[in-house]
C-alpha positions in Angstrom: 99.0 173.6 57.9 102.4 172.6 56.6 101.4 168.4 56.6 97.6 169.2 55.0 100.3 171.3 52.5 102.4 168.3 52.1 99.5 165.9 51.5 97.6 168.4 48.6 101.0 167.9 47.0 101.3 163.9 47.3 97.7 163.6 46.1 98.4 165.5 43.1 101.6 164.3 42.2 99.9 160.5 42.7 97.2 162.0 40.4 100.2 163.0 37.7 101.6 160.0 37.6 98.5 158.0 36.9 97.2 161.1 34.3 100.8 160.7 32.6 100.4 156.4 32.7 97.0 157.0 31.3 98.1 159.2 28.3 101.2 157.2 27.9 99.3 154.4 27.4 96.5 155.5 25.2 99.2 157.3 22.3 101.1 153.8 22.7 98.1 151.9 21.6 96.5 154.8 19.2 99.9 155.6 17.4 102.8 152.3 18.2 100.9 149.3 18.5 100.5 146.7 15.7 96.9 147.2 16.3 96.9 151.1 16.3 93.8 153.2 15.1 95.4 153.8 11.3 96.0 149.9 10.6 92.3 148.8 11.9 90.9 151.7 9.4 92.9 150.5 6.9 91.9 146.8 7.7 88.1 148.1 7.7 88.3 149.6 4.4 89.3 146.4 2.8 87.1 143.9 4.8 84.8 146.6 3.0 86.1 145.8 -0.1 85.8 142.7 -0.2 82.5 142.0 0.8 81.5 144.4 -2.2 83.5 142.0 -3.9 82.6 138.7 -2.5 78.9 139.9 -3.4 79.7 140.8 -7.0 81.6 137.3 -7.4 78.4 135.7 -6.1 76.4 137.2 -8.7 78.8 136.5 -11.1 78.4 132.9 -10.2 74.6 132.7 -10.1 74.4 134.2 -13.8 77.2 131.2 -15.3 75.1 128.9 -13.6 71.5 130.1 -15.3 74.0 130.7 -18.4 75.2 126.8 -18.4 71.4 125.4 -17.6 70.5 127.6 -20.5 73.4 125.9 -22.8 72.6 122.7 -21.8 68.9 123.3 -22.9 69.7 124.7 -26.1 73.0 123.2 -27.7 71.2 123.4 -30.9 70.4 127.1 -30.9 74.1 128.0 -29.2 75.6 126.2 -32.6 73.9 127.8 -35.4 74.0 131.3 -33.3 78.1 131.0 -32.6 79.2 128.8 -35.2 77.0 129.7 -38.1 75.7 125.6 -38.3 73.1 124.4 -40.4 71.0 121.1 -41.3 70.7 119.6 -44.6 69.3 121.5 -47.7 68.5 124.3 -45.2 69.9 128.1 -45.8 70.7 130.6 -43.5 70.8 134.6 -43.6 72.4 136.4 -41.2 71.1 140.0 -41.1 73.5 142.4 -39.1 72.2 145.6 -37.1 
């Protein structure tokens, strides 16, 4: 009775040491390593970002381009719009809102 007493006790004390390991291990990697659950959430959040961002410069991007084709189509227009230009013996009124 005394050595199945003395074995119970081994088994758990084997099954301590590896519980402890375990928990040891898992607050080291959750709370002390460099890749701890705080700094990936934080590195999430602004992958996040910018993709939202990446997205908006993109359409950003697409409009200048439509806006230069646009330009390069009508030079004419653009300079009597912006700069108020005129031909010969020709009057302009500008009529403000």
């Amino acid at each position: 009775m005394k050595l199945q007493d003395f074995l119970n006790k081994i088994r758990q004390l084997k099954l301590n040491k590896f519980t402890i390991t375990a928990v040891v291990f898992l607050v080291w990697v959750s709370f002390f390593d460099r890749h701890n659950f705080f700094n990936q959430y934080k590195l999430s959040s602004i992958i996040h970002d910018l993709k939202y961002e990446k997205e908006d410069l993109l359409a950003k991007i697409e409009k200048a381009k439509k806006d230069k084709i646009d330009l390069d189509e009508n030079v004419e227009k653009y300079a009597r719009e912006k700069y108020h230009m005129l031909k010969d013996k020709e009057e302009v009124y500008i009529i403000k809102k």
